[in-house]
N, C-alpha and C positions, 0 to 999 in steps of 0.2 A: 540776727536775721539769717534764717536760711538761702542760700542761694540754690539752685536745682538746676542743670541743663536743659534749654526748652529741646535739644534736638531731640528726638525719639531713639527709642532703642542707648541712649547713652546714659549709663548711671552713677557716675560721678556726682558728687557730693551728696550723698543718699546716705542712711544710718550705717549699710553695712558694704559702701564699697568706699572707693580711695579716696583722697581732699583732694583735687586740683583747685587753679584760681580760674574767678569766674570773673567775667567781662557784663559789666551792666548794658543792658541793651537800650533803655530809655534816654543812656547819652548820646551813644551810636549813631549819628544819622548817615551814616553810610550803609547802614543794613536796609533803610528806607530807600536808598540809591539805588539799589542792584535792579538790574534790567530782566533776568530771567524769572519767571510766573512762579517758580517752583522755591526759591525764595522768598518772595512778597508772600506767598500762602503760608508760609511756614512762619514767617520773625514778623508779619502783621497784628497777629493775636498774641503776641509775647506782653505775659503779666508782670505788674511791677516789679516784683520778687524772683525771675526769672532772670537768666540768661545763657549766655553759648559759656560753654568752659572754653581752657585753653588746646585744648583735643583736639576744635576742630579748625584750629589756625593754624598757618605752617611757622616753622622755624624761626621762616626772617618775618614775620608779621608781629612779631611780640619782641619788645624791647624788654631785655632781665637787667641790661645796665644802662647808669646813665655815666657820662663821660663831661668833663671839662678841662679845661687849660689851664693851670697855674701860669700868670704874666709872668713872674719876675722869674723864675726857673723855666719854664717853657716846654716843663713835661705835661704829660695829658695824664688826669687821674678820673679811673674807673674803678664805681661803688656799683655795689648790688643790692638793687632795687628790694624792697622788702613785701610789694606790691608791683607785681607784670603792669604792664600799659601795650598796649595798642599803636601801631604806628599808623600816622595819620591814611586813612584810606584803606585801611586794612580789612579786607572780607574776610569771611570764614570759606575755606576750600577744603575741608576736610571732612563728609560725610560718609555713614557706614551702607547707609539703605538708597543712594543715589547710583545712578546710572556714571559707568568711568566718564566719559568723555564733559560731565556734572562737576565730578568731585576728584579734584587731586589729592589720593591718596596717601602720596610720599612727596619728597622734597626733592626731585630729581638733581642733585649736583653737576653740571658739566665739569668735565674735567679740567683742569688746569694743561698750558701747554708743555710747562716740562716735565709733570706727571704723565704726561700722556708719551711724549717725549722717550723719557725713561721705562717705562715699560713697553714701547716697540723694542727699543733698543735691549733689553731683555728678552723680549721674544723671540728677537731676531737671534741673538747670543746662544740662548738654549736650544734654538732650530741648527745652529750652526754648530753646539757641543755634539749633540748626535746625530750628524751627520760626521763627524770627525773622528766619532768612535765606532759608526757603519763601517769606514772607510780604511779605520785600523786593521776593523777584526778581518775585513777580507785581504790584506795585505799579509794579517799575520796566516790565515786560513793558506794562502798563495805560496808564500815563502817559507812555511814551517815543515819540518818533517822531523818523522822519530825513525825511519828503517832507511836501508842503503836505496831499496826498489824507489823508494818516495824522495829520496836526495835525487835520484836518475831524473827522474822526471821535472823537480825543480829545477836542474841544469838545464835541462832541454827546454822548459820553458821560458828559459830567461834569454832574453838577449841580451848576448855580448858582441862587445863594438870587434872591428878588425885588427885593432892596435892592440900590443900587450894588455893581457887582465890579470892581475892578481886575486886569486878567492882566495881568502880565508878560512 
């Protein structure tokens, strides 16, 4: 049996483009569920031989393993699935010809707090190397000289305390 993508414009599983796995839609009744019009028009008329591929689910919506516990060792062992499934309640949010605030395009990750963490503290660190090397070059600009006339004027620019000073 062929299976085909009922969304438009997607041509997965077609003679001459890629296999992805395809999700039977006559089991689905959570596609029957969805509340917005634009939806129910679209996966109402879906033929038996049709369905959504995996394209237009995100990431965490599609189970690739299953996972169980060994009792008497009490490790957890994970296979891969040979066949995707669906996690329960799972809609399709990933459309090409839908309006954004429709269709979630990507999988937005929030960041984790010590990644996030970690990279202020980075930022801050690299803000903080060049200002360190601003801070040099005008120290060494202030205090360098190559002629006697340029030594004169570094003398005179510096202040020295009232108590003995030794220059070198």
């Amino acid at each position: 049996m062929v299976y085909t993508c009922v969304e438009p414009n997607c041509n997965s599983n077609y003679k001459d483009a890629w296999t992805v796995q395809m999700f039977d839609s006559q089991k689905r009744t959570s596609f029957e569920k969805m509340d917005t019009s634009h939806f129910k028009k679209r996966f109402c008329s879906i033929k038996v031989f049709e369905g959504l591929c995996e394209l237009h689910f995100s990431d965490d919506a599609i189970r690739r393993y299953t996972e169980a516990y060994n009792e008497k060792t009490g490790e957890k062992i994970c296979v891969p699935l040979k066949r995707f499934r669906l996690q329960n309640f799972a809609l399709p949010t990933i459309f090409t010809d839908f309006p954004t605030y429709l269709s979630n395009s990507g999988n937005p990750a929030r960041e984790c707090p010590e990644q996030r963490l970690q990279r202020l503290e980075n930022e801050h660190l690299q803000r903080s190397i060049q200002a360190s090397i601003v801070s040099k070059e005008v120290f060494e600009k202030k205090k360098s000289f190559t002629s006697f006339p340029e030594s004169v004027e570094c003398l005179i620019a510096e202040e020295l305390q009232d108590i003995w000073t030794v220059i070198l």
